[in-house]
C-alpha positions as CSV (number, residue, x, y, z in Angstrom):
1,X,86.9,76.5,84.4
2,X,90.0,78.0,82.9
3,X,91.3,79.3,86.1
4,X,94.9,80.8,84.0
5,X,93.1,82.5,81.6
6,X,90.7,84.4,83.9
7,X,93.6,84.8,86.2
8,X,95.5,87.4,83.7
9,X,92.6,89.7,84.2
10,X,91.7,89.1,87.6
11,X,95.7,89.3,89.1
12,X,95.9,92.7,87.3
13,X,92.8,94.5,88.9
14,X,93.5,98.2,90.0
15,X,90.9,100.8,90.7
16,X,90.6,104.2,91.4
17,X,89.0,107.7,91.0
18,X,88.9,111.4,91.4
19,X,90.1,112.4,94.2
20,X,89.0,110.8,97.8
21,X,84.9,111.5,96.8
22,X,85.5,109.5,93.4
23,X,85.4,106.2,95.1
24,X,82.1,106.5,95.8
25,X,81.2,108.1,92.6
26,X,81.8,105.5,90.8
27,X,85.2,105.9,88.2
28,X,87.9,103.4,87.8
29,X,91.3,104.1,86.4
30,X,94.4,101.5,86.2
31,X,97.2,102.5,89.2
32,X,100.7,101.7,89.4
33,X,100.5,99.3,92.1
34,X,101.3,96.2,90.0
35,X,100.0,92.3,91.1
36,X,102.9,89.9,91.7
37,X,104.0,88.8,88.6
38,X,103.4,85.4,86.8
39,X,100.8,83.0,86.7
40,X,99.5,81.7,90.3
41,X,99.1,77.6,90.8
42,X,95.4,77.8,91.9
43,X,93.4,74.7,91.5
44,X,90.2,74.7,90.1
45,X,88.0,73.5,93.0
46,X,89.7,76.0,95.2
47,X,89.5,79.7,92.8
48,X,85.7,80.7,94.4
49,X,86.8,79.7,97.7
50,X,90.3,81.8,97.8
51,X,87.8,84.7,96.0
52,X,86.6,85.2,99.0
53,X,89.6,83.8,101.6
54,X,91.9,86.3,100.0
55,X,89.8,89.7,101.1
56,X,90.1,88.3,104.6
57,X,93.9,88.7,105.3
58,X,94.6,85.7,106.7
59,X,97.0,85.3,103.8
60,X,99.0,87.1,101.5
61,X,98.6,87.2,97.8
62,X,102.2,86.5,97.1
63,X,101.6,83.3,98.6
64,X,99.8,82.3,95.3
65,X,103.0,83.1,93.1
66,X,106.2,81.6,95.0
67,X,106.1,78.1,93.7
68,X,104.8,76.5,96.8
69,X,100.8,76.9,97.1
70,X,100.5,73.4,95.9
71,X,103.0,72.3,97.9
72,X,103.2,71.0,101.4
73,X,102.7,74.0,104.1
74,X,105.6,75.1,106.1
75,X,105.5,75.3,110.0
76,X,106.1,79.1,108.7
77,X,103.5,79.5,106.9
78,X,101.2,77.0,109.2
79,X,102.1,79.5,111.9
80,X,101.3,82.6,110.1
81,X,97.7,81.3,109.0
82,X,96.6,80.0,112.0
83,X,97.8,83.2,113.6
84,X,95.5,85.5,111.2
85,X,92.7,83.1,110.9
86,X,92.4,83.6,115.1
87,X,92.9,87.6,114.7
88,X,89.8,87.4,112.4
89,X,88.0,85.4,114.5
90,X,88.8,87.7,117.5
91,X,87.2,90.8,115.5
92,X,83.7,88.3,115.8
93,X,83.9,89.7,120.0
94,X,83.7,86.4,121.6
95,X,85.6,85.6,124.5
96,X,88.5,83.1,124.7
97,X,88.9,80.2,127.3
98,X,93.0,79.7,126.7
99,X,94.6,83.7,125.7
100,X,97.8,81.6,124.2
101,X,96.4,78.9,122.1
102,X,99.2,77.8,120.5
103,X,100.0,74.9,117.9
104,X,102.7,72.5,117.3
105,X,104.6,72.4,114.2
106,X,107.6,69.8,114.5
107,X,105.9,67.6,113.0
108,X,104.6,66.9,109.4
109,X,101.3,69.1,109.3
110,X,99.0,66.8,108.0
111,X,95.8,67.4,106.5
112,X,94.3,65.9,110.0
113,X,96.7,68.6,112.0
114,X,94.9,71.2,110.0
115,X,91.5,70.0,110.4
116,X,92.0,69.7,114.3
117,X,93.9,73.0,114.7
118,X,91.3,75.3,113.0
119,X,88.5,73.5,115.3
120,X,91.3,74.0,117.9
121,X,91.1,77.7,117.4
122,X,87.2,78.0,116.8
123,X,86.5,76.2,120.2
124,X,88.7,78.2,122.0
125,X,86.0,80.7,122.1
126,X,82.9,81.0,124.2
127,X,80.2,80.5,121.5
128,X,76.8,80.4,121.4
129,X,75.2,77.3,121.2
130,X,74.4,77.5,118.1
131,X,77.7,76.6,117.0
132,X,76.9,73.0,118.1
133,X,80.5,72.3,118.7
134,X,80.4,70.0,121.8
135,X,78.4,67.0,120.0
136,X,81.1,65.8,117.4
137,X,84.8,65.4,117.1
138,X,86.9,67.8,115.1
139,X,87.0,65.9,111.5
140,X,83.2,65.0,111.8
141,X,82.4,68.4,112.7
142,X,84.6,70.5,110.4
143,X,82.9,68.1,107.8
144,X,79.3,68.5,108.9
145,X,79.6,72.4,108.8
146,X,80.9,72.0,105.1
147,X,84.4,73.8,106.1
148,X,85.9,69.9,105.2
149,X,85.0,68.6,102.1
150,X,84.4,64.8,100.9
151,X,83.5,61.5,103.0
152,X,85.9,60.7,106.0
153,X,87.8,57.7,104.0
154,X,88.2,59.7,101.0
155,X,90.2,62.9,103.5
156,X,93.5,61.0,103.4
157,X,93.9,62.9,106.6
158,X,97.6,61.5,107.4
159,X,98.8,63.1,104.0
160,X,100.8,66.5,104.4
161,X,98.7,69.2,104.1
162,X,99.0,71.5,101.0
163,X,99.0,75.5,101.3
164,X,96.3,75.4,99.3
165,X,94.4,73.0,101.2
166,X,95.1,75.0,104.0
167,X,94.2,78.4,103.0
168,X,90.7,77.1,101.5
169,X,89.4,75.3,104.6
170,X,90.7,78.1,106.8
171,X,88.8,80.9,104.6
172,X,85.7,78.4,105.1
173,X,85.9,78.1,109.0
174,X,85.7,82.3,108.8
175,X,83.0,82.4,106.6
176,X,81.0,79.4,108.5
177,X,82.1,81.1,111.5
178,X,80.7,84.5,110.7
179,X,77.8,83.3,109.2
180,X,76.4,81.3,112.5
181,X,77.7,84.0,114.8
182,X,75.2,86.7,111.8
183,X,78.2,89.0,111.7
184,X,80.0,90.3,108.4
185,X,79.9,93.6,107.4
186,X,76.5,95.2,106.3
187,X,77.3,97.3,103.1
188,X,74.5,99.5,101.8
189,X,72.1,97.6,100.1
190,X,68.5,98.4,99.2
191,X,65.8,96.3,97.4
192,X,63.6,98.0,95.0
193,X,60.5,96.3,93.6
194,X,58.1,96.1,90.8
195,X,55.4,93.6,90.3
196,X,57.9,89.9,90.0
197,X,60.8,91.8,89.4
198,X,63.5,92.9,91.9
199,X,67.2,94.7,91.8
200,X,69.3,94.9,94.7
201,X,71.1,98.2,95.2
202,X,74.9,97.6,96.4
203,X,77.0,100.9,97.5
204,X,80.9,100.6,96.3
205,X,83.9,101.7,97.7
206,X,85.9,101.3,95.2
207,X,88.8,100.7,97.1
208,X,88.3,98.2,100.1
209,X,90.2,96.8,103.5
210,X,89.4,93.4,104.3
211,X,87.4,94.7,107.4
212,X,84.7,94.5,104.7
213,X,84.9,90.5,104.1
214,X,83.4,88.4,104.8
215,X,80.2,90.4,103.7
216,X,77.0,89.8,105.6
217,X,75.0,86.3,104.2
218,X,72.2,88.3,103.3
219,X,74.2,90.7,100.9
220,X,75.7,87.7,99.3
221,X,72.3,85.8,99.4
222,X,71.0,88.5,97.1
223,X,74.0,88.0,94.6
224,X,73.5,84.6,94.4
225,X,69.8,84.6,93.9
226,X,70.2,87.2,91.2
227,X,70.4,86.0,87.6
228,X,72.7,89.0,86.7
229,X,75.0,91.9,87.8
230,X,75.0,95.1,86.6
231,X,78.0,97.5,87.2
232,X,78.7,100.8,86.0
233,X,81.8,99.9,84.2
234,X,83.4,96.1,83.8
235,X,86.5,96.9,84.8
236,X,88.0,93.7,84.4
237,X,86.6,93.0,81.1
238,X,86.4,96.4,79.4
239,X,88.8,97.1,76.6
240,X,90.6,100.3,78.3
241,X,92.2,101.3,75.7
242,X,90.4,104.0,74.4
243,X,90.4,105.4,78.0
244,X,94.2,104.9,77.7
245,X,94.4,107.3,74.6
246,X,92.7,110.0,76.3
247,X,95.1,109.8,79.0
248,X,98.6,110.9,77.2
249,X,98.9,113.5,74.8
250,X,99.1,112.3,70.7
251,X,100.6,115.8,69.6
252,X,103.8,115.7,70.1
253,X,103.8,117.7,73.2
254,X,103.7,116.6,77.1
255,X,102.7,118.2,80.3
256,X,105.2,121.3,80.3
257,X,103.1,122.5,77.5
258,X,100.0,122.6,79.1
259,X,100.7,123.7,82.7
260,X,102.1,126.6,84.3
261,X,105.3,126.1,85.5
262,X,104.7,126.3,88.9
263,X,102.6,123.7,88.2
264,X,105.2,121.7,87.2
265,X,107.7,122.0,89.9
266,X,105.0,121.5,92.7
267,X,104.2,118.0,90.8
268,X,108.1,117.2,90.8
269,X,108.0,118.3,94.9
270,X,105.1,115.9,95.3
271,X,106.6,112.9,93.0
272,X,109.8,113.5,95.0
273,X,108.3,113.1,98.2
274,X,106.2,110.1,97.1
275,X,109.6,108.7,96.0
276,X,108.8,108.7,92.3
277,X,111.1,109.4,89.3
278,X,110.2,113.5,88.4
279,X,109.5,112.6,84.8
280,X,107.0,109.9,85.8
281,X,104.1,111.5,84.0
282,X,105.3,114.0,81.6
283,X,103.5,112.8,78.7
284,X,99.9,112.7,80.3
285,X,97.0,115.1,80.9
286,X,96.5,116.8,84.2
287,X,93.1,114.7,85.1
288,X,95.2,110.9,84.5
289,X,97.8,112.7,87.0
290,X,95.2,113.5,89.3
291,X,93.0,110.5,89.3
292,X,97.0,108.3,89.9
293,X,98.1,110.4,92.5
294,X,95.0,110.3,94.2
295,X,95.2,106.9,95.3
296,X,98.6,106.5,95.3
297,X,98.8,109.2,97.7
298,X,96.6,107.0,100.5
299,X,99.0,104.2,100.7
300,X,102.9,104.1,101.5
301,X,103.2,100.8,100.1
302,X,102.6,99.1,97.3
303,X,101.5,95.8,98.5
304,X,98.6,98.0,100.5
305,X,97.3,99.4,97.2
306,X,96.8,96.0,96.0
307,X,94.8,95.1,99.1
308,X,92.8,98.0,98.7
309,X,92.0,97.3,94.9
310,X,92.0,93.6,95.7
311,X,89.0,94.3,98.3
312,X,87.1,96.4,96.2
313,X,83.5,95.8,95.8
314,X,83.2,96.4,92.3
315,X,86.1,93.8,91.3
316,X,84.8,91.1,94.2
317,X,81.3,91.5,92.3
318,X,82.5,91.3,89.0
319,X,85.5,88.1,89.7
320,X,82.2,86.6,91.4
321,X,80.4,86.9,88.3
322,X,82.4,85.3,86.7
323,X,83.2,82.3,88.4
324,X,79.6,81.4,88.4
325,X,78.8,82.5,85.0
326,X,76.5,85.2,85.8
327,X,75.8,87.6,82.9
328,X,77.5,91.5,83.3
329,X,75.8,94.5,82.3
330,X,77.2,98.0,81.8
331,X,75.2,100.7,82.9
332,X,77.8,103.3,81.4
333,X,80.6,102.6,79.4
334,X,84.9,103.2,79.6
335,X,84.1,105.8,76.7
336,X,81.8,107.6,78.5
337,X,83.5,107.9,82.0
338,X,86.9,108.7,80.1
339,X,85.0,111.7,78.4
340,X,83.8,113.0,81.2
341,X,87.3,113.5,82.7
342,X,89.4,114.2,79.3
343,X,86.9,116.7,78.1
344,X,87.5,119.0,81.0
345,X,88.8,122.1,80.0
346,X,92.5,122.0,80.4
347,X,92.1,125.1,82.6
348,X,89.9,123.3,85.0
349,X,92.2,119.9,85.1
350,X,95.1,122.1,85.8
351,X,93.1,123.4,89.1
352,X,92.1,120.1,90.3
353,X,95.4,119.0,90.2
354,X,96.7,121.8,92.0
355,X,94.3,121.1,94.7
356,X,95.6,117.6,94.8
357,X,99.3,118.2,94.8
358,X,99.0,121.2,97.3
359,X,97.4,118.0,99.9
360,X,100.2,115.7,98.8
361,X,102.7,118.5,100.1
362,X,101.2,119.8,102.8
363,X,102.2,118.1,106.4
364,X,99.3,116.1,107.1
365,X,98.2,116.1,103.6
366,X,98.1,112.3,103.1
367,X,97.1,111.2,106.5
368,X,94.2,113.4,106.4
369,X,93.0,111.8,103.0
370,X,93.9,108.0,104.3
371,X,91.6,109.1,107.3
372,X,88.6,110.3,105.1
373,X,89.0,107.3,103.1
374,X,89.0,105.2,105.9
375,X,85.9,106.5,107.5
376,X,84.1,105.9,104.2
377,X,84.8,102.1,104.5
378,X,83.8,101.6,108.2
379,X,80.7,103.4,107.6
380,X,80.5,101.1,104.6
381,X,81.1,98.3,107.0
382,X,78.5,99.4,109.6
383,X,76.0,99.8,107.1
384,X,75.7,103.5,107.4
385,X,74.3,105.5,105.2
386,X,73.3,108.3,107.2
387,X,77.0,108.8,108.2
388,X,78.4,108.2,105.1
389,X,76.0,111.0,103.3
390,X,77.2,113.4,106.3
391,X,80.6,113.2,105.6
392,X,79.8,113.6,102.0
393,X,77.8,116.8,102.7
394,X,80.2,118.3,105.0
395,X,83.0,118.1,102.5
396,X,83.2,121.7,100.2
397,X,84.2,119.8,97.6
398,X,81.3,117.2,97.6
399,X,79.0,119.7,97.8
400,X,80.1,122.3,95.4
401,X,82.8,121.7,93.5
402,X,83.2,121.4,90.2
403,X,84.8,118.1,89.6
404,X,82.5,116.1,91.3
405,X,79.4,118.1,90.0
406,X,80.2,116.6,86.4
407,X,80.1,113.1,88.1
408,X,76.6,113.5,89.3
409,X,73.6,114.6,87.9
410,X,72.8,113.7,84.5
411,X,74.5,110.2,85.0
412,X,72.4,109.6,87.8
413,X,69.3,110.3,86.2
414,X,70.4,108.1,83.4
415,X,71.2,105.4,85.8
416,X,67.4,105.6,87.1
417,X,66.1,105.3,83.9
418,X,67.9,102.1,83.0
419,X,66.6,100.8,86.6
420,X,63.3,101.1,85.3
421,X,64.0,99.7,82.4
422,X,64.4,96.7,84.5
423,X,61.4,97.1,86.8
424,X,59.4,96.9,83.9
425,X,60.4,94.0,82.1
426,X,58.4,91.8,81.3
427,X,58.0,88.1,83.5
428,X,60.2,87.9,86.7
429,X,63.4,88.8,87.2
430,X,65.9,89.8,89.6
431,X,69.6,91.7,89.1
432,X,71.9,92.8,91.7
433,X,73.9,96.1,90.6
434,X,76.7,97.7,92.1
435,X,77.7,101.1,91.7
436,X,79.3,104.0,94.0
437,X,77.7,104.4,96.9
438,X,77.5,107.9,96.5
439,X,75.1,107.7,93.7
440,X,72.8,106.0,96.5
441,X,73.2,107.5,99.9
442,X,73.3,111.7,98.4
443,X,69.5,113.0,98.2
444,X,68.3,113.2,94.6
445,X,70.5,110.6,93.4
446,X,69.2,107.2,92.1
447,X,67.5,105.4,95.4
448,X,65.5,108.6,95.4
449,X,64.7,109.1,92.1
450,X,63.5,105.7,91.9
451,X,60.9,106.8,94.5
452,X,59.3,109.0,92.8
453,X,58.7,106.6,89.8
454,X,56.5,105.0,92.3
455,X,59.0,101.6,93.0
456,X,59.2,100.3,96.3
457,X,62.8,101.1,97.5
458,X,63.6,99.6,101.0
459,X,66.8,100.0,102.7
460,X,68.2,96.3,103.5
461,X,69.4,96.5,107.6
């Protein structure tokens, strides 16, 4: 694998949409949250392990870019693992035999003191037997349960312990450790059938929180025994340019031209009090302004938004893909979403982004949004759809607005049809698709307009 050149498209993922509802709708758009820069030392046994390690937050991503991940692990940054490897643990419920585990650092941290600490801190809590941890010691067990890899001779365990060693058998200990305990979040998946072939149905949130990994086994079961993903857009390999170009004006003129200016002057309140430069987006169209602000307005910092783009489903799904060489389909395409926003008449992209901008300045503006945004990923965590399509029907907007009545509809409908497409393929076959979860959990949309071509369509619990 050529973990550097994947690595340029992977470190640079941002997503985003339309206002809070677009995240389930299903639009990305580049944000100005930027990845750390340069390239990070990743090995290649280690990039599908940190894939998934990384969306727990019990590292940060910087760690990858300041010359040390291939080094030997600080008692700093020993200290700080351990510490959010146990706070994800703790969100698993169990309860603890010693509340002050702690672990001693003044020492070289060897490969062995690694091993033994993350059983330390897995058999500090009262588990079910099924854990099985009382019948080995703590290298033979970590290496039974797969969490250690290689024979006992060949684990060198007095050698110091890299960061990267670290961080990869520390993400496996969560993922075993959820696994056996049949915790993880539950998404919203359904399975739809035909004859031999199958599609699994995965709601996105197009931005994430790390509440949301590890995902349950059965959700990534399904991936895995898919032969290919299918995504409304491939945002990490699509050429965006052409949505780019639809973004800025070509004429000559720039956003004083086209707005009112009280327009104008409420966008240079609401850059000012998100402590950007006034001129920041002079020369592009009100619906690129709106679809930037509208996710830059959830987070205070910047390192969040590239948490929440780093954890969102879509880019998990389609980084997955490609580290196991799993095909990617399109069900739209960059031209077509970028249409449907720059096509709007100016008019109309000038309202929406009044709307916007008069949340961004009122007092509670922001929270609010962060709130609503939030709610959408625990009851994407809980695996509840019922919730999730009350909060969408509840919202004025949702239900009758214009913006997000251009983003349903027709495309859903056309969604359905490539579905069946699928279904009735020839032979057997099986394809997991992600797309908002909107499209899925809103009566008429795809899950129910594949019911009445006569599919079987089950909700996965």
């Amino acid at each position: 694998m050529q973990v550097n050149k994947h690595w340029g498209k992977l470190g640079r993922i941002a997503s985003t949409g339309l206002l809070s509802l677009t995240l389930l709708l299903g639009y990305v758009f580049p944000v100005h949250a930027e990845a750390p820069s340069g390239t990070p030392s990743i090995s290649s046994w280690s990039i599908e392990t940190l894939n998934e390690g990384e969306k727990y937050g019990i590292y940060p991503l910087n760690w990858y870019y300041d010359g040390s991940f291939q080094g030997a692990i600080t008692a700093e940054k020993f200290q700080s693992l351990m510490k959010s490897t146990g706070e994800k643990l703790d969100q698993l419920g169990f309860d603890k035999k010693d509340a002050a585990l702690s672990f001693k650092t003044d020492q070289v941290i060897t490969r062995e003191t690694v091993i033994t600490s993350l059983h330390t801190l897995l058999a500090n809590y009262k588990l079910p037997a099924s854990f099985g941890l009382a019948d080995q010691q703590p290298v033979d067990y970590m290496s039974a349960k797969g969490i250690v890899k290689g024979t006992k001779a060949g684990l060198e365990l007095n050698k110091p312990s890299t960061v990267e060693q670290a961080a990869v058998m520390a993400s496996r200990l969560v993922e075993y450790a959820y696994d056996t305990a049949g915790a993880g979040a539950k998404g919203l998946m359904w399975k739809v059938t035909n004859g031999e072939n199958t599609l699994y149905l995965l709601g996105s949130v197009h931005l994430g929180i790390t509440d949301m990994y590890p995902m349950e086994k059965s959700i990534r079961d399904a991936f895995q025994a898919s032969e290919d993903l299918w995504v409304e857009v491939d945002i990490v390999n699509s050429d965006m340019s052409y949505f780019a170009s639809k973004m800025v004006y070509d004429d000559g003129t720039t956003l004083k031209d086209h707005v009112s200016e009280d327009t104008y002057k409420k966008l240079e309140k609401a850059l000012e009090k998100m402590g950007m430069p006034a001129g920041t987006f002079d020369g592009y169209k009100p619906f690129a302004i709106t679809t930037s602000l509208s996710t830059l307005s959830y987070y205070e910092a910047p390192e969040e938004q590239l948490i929440a783009s780093n954890t969102g489903i879509d880019s998990y799904f389609i980084t997955k893909a490609m580290l196991s060489g799993k095909p990617i389909n399109e069900l739209e395409s960059i031209k077509l979403q970028a249409d449907l926003f720059a096509d709007v008449p100016a008019s109309e992209q000038e309202a929406e982004l009044n709307t916007l901008l008069d949340a961004i300045l009122s007092e509670d503006g922001n929270q609010k949004a962060a709130d609503y945004l939030k709610q959408m990923q625990l009851y994407w965590v809980k695996g509840d759809r019922e919730g999730l399509a009350e909060l969408l029907s509840a919202d004025e907007q949702f239900a009758s607005g214009e913006t997000n009545q251009r983003l349903i509809g027709e495309r859903d409908k056309n969604m359905a049809k490539k579905l069946a497409e699928l279904l009735e393929q020839e032979g057997k076959h099986t394809s997991f698709v992600v797309v908002g979860s909107a499209h899925y959990v809103v009566k008429g949309m795809v899950v129910d307009l594949l019911k009445e071509k006569g599919y079987d369509v089950q909700f996965v619990q």
